[in-house]
C-alpha positions as CSV (number, residue, x, y, z in Angstrom):
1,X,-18.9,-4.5,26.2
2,X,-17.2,-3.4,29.2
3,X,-13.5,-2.6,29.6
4,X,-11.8,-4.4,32.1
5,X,-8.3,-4.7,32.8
6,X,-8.9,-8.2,31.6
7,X,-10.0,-7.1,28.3
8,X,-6.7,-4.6,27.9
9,X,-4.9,-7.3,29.0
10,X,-5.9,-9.5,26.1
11,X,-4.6,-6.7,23.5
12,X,-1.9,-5.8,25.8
13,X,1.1,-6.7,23.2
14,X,4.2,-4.9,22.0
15,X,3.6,-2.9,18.8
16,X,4.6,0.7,17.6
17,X,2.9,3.9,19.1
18,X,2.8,5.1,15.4
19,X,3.6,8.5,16.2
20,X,5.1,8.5,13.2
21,X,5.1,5.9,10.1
22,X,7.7,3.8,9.4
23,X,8.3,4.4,13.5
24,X,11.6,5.9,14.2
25,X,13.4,2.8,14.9
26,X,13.7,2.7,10.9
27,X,15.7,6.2,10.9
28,X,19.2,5.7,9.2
29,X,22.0,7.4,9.8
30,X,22.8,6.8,6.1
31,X,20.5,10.1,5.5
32,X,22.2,13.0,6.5
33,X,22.4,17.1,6.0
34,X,23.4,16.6,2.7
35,X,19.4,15.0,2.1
36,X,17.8,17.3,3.8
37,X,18.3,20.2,2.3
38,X,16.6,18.8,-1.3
39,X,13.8,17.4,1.0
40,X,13.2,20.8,2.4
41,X,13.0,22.1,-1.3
42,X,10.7,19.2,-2.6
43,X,8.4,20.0,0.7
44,X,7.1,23.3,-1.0
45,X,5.4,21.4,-3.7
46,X,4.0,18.9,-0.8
47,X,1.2,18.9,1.2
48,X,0.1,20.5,3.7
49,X,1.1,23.9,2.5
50,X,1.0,25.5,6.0
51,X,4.4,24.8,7.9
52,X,4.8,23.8,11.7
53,X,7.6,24.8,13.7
54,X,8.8,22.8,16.5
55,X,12.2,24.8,19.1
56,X,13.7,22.0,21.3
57,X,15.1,23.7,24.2
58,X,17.1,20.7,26.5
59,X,17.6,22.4,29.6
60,X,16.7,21.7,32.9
61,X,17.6,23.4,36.3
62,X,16.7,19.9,37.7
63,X,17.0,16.2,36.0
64,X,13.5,14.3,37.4
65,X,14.4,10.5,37.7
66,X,11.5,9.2,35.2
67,X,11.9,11.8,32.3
68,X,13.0,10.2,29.0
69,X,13.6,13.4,27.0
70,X,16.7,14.8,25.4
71,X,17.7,17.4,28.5
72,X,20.9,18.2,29.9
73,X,21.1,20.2,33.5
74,X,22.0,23.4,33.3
75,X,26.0,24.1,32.9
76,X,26.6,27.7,32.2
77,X,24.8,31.3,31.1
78,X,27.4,30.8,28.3
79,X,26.4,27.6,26.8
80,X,22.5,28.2,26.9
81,X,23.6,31.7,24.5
82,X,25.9,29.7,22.4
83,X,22.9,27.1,21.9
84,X,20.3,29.9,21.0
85,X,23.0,31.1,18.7
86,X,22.8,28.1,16.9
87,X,19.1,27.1,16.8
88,X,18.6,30.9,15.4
89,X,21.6,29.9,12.4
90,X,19.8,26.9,12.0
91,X,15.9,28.5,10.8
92,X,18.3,31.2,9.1
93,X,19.9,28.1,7.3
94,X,16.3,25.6,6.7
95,X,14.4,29.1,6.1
96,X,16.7,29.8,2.9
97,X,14.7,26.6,1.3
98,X,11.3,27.5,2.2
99,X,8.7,28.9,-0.1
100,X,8.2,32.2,1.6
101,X,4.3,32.2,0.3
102,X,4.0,29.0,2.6
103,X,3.1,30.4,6.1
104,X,3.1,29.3,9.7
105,X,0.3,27.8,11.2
106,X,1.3,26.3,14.4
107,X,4.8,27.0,16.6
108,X,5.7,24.0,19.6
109,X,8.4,24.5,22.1
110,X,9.8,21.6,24.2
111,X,12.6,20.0,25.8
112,X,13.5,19.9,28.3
113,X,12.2,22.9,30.5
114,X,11.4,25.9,27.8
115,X,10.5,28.1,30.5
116,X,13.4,27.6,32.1
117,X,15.9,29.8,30.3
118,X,15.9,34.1,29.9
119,X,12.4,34.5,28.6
120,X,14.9,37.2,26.2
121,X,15.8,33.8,24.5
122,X,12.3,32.7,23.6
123,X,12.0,36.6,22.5
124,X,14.2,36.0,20.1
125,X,13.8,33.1,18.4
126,X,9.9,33.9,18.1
127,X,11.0,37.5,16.1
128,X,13.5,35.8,14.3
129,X,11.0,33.0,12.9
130,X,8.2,36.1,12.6
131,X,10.7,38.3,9.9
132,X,11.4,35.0,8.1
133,X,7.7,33.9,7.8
134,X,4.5,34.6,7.4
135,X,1.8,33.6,9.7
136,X,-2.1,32.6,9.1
137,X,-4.6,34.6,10.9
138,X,-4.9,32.4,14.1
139,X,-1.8,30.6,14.9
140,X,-1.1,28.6,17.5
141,X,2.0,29.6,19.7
142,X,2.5,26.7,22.8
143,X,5.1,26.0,25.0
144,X,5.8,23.1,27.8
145,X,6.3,24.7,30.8
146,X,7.3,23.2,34.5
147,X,5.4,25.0,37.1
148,X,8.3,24.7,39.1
149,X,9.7,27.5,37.4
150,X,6.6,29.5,36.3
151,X,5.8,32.9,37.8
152,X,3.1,35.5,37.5
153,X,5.4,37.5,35.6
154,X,6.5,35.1,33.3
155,X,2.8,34.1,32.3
156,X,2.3,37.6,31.5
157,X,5.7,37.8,29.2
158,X,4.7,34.9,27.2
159,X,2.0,36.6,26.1
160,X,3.7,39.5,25.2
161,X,5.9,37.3,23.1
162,X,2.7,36.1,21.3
163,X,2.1,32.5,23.2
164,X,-1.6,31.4,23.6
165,X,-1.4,27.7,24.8
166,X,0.5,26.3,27.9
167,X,0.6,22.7,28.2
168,X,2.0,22.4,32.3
169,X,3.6,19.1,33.3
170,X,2.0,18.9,36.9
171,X,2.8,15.1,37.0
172,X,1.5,14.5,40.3
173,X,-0.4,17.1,42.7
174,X,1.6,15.3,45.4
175,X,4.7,16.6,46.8
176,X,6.2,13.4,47.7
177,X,5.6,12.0,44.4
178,X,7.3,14.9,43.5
179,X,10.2,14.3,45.6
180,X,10.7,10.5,44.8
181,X,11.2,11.8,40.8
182,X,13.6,14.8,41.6
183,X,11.1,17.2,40.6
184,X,10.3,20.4,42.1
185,X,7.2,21.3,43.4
186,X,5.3,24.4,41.5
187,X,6.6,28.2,42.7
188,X,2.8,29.1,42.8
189,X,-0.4,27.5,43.7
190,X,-1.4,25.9,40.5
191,X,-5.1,27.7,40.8
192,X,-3.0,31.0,40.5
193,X,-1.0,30.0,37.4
194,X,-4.5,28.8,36.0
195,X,-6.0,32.5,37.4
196,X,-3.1,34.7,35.3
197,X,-3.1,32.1,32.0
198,X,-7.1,33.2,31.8
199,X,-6.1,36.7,32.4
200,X,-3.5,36.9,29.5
201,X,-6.1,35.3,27.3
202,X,-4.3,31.9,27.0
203,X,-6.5,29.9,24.2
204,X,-5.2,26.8,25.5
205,X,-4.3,25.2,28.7
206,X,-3.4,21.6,29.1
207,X,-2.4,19.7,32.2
208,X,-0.3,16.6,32.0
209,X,-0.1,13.9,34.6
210,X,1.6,10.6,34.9
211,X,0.8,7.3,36.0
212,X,2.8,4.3,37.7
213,X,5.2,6.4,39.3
214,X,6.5,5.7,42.7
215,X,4.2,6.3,45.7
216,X,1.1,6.5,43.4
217,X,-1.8,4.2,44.0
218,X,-5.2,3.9,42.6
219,X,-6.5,6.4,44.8
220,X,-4.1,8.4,44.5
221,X,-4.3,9.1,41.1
222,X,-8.1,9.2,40.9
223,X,-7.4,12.3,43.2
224,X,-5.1,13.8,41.0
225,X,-7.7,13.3,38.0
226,X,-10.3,15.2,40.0
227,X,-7.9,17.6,40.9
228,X,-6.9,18.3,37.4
229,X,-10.7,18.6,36.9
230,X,-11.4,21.4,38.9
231,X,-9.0,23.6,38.2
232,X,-11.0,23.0,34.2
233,X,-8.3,23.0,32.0
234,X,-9.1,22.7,28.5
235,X,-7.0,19.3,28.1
236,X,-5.8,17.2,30.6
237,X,-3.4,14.4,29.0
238,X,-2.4,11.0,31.2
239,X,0.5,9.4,30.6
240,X,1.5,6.4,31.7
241,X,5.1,6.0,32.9
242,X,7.2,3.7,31.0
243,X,10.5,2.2,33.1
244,X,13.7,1.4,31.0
245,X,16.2,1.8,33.6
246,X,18.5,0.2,30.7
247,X,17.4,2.8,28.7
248,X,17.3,5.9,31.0
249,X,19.8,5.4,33.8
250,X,18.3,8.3,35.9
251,X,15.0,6.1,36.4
252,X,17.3,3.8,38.7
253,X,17.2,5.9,41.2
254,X,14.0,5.4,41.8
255,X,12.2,2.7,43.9
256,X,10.6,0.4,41.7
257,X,9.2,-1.5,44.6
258,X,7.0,1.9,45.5
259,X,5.7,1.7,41.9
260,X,2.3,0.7,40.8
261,X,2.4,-3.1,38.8
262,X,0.5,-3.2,35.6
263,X,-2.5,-4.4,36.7
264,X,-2.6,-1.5,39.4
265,X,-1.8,1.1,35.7
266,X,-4.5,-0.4,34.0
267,X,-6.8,0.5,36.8
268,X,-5.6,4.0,37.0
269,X,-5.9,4.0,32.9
270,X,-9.6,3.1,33.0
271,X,-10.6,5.2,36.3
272,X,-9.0,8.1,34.7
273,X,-11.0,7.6,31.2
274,X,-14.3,7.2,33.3
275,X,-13.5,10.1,35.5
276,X,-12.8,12.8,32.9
277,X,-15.4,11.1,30.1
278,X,-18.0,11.3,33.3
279,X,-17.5,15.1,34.1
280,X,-17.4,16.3,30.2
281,X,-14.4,15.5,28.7
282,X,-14.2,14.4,26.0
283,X,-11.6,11.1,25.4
284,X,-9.1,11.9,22.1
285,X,-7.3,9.3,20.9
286,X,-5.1,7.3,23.2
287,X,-4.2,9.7,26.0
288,X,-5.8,12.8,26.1
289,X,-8.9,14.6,27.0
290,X,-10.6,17.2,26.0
291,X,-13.4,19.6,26.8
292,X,-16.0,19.6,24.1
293,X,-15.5,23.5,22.8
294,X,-11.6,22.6,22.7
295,X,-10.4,22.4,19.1
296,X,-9.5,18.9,19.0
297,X,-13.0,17.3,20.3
298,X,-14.1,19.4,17.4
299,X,-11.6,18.0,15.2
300,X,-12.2,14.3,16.4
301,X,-16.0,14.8,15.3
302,X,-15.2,16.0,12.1
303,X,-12.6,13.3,11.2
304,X,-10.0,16.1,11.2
305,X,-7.6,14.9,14.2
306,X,-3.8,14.7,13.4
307,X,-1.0,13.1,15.0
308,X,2.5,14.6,15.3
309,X,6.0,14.1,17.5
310,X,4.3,17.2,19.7
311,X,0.7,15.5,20.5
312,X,-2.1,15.4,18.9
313,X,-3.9,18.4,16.9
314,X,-5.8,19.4,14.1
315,X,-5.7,19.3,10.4
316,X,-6.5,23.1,10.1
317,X,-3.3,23.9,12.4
318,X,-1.0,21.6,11.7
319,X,1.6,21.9,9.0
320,X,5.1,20.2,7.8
321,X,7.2,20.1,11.0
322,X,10.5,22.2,10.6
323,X,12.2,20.9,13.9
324,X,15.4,23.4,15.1
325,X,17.8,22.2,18.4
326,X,19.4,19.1,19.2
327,X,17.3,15.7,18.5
328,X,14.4,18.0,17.1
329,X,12.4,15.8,14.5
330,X,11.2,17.6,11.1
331,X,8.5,15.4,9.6
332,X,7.2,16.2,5.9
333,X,5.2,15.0,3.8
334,X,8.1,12.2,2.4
335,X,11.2,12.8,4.7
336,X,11.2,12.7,8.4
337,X,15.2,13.9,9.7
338,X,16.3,14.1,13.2
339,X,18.7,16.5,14.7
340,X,22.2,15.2,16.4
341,X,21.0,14.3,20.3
342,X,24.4,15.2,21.6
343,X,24.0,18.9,22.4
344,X,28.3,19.8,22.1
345,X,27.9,17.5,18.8
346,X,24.7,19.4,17.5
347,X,26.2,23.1,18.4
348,X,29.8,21.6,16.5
349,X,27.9,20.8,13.8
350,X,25.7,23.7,13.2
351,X,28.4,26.4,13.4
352,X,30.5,24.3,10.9
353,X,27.7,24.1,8.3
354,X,24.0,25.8,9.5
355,X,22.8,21.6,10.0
356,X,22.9,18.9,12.2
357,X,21.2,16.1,10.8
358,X,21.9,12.7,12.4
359,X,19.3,9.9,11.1
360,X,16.3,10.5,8.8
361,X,14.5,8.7,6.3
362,X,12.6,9.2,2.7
363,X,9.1,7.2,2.1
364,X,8.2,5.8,-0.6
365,X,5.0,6.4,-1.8
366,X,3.7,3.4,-0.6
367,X,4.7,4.1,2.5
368,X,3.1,7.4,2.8
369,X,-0.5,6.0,1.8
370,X,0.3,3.3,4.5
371,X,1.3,6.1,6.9
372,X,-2.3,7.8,6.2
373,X,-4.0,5.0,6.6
374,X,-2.5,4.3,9.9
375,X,-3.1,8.3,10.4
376,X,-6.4,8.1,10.1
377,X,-7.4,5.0,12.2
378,X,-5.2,5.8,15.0
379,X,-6.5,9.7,15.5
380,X,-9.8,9.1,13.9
381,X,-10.8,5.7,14.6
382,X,-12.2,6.1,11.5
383,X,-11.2,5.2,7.8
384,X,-12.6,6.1,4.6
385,X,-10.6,4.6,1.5
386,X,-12.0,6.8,-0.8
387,X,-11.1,10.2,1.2
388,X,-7.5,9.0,1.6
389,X,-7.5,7.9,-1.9
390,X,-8.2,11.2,-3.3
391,X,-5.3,12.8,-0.3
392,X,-3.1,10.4,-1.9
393,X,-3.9,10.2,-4.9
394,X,-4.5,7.0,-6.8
395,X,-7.6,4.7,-6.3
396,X,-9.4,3.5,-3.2
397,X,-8.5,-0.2,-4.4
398,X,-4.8,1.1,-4.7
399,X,-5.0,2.1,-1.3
400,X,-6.4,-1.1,0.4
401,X,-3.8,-3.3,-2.8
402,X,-0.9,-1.3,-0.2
403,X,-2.0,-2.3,2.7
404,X,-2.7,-5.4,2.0
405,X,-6.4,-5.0,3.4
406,X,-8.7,-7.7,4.3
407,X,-11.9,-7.4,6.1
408,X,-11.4,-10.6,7.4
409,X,-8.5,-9.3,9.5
410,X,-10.9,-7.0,11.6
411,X,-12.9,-10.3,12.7
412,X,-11.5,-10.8,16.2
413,X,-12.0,-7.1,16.9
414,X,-15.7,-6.8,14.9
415,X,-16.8,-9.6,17.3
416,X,-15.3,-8.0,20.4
417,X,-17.8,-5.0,19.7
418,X,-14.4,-2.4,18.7
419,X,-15.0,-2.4,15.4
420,X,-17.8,-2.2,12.8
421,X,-17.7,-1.4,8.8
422,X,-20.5,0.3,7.3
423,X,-20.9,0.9,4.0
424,X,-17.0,0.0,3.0
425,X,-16.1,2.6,5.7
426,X,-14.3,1.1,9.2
427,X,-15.6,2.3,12.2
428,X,-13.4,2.2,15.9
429,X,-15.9,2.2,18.7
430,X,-14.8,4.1,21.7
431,X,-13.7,1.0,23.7
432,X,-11.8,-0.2,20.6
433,X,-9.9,3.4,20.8
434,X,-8.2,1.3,24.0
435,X,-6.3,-0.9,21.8
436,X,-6.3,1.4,18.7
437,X,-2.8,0.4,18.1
438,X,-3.4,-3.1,17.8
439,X,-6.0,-2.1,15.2
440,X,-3.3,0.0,13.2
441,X,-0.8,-2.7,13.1
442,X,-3.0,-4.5,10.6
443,X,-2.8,-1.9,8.3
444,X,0.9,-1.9,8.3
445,X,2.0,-4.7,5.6
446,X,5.6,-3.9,6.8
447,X,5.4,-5.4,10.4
448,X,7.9,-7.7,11.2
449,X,6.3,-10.4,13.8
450,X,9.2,-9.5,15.7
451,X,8.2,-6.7,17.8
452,X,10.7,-6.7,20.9
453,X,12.1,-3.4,20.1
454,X,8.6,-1.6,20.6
455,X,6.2,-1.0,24.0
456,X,2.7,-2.9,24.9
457,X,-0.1,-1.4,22.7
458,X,-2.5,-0.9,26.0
């Protein structure tokens, strides 16, 4: 069949993005530092073995109107050393726990504007976490970076440090997009940046852009997708904005009458999927594209894609998340614990104790074969009871008793051409990857029908 914005709008309902299982909204505060620390111990006899790292840096020189991350704007050379203090006491606190034969496969630095702060900073956090740790042979070292504040130099420095991937939040080409989200425009020509990544032997270079912001039209955007295009990045992700001006109070500053309606995003959704799928990327999972030597269009033919709080990756890189800095998210194998969001409260806390734990949660292990399941289906689009069986292990009829499975269930979306099984196994066509989430909700038993508190699937 073919997608239309009538067909999304049919699946368009509220549901969780499932970036993690239960979602975050079922967090407690009632799990604090005092957990954490045992669920860092147990996570040594857990799987996977490799660990991930994940440095929250929430700094920004300048606030852009539609960002929903944990960033403050800069106050003072001061504060940003007393905050690296603290994220480096933190890994010297969590690293005490760690099995020291584990080693790290994969290191993530957002925020916030990473790049943003004395590149001596990143230094030294990256050698601190390197004569704590071991690393596997090819790790992979990436950092969000803001273009605005990105120079030849700098590109040239964060491959000294050891970073191979770059993941640049262009946004819009535009520069008055730029200017109705208070966001700079980049220092260089993006075609340079690119030029000097290649030349340091980046591995990795992705290109982010948003949709439905003001200004933007259908056109518009199409031009930014081509534009993204040529300058052949190795993955270009598309996000599509999300107003909560109840939420974010920044985001009323912007004029919502200049933004695109959602019939106008859907359009831009499935002209950018057509775009990029019709010059040789290739479409990975809900929002991202990749070209087909990338590692996670390999991953995605393998059935080896993975889902964390960073993005997507692979199975082979990805690890336990460690997460240091304020509102950072660890996520292993039974515990998922977040970091204090305040950034005076988080600093407080870790100078008084080494932790700053502020809501987390511990699975039971129904949950966790639910949260595989879920895993599976929404990176994959694929599910095989008897291969999670044996990750989880118990029995494949175990698996489908805990989710309450029923083939029945998949009806609506077997006859709509998303989904087929063969041989036991569940197949998600690549239209059904569209509403993937709707297809993951009915593996989660625990749903509630009310789902107010989460975004539209589509």
């Amino acid at each position: 069949m073919k997608v239309t914005p009538e067909f999304l709008n049919k699946y368009n309902k509220t549901g969780p993005r499932y970036t993690s299982y239960p979602p975050a909204t079922s967090f407690s505060p009632k799990f604090t530092s005092a957990d954490f620390i045992p669920a860092v111990a147990a996570s040594n006899r857990e799987q996977p073995e490799s660990i991930s790292i994940y440095v929250h840096i929430p700094f920004c020189p300048q606030l852009c109107h539609f960002c929903g991350c944990n960033t403050t704007a800069f106050e003072s050379a001061a504060k940003i050393r007393r905050y690296i203090d603290c994220v480096l006491k933190e890994i010297d606190t969590v690293a005490q726990h760690i099995d020291k034969s584990r080693k790290v496969s994969q290191i993530h630095w957002g925020g916030g504007t990473p790049n943003s702060i004395n590149f001596d900073y990143l230094a030294e956090i990256t050698e601190r976490i390197k004569s704590l740790f071991q690393f596997t042979d090819n790790p992979e070292i990436a950092i969000e970076c803001s273009p605005a504040y990105l120079t030849m130099e700098d590109i040239d420095r964060l491959a000294v440090i050891g970073f191979n991937r770059v993941s640049m939040g262009i946004q819009d080409f535009n520069p008055e997009v730029l200017k109705a989200i208070n966001r700079r425009p980049p220092k260089f020509p993006i075609e340079q940046v690119m030029d000097r990544l290649r030349q340091n032997n980046f591995k990795g270079i992705n290109l982010d852009l948003v949709y439905g912001l003001p200004l933007q039209t259908l056109e518009s955007f199409k031009e930014n997708v081509k534009k993204a295009i040529a300058l052949s990045p190795d993955r270009i992700v598309t996000f599509s904005y999300a107003h909560v001006p109840w939420v974010n109070s920044n985001q009323k500053k912007m004029d919502e009458t200049r933004m695109a309606g959602p019939e106008e995003k859907l359009q831009m959704l499935l002209a950018g999927y057509e775009i990029m799928t019709n010059n040789g990327y290739e479409a990975i999972g809900m929002d991202h594209f990749a070209k087909p030597t990338d590692n996670l269009a390999i991953a995605k033919h393998s059935k080896k894609l993975h889902r964390n709080f960073q993005g997507y990756c692979t199975r082979e890189t990805t690890g336990q998340v460690y997460a240091f800095g304020t509102s950072g998210i660890s996520q292993l194998w039974s515990t998922y614990a977040q970091n204090l969001k305040n950034l005076n409260q988080y600093m407080d806390a870790i100078e008084a104790t080494g932790l700053a734990i502020e809501r987390g949660y511990s699975l039971t292990k129904e949950e966790t074969v639910i949260r595989e399941v879920i895993n599976e289906v929404m990176c994959n689009g694929y599910l095989n009871f008897d291969d999670i069986a044996q990750r989880v292990k118990c029995t494949a009829d175990e698996v489908k008793a805990i989710t309450a499975y029923d083939s029945t269930m998949l009806l609506p979306f077997i006859e709509d051409g998303l989904v087929k099984i063969i041989d036991g196994n569940i197949h998600v066509s690549s239209d059904g990857m569209f509403v993937v989430r709707n297809i993951a909700m009915l593996f989660d038993p625990n749903l509630t029908n009310s789902t107010s508190q989460f975004s539209k699937t589509v």
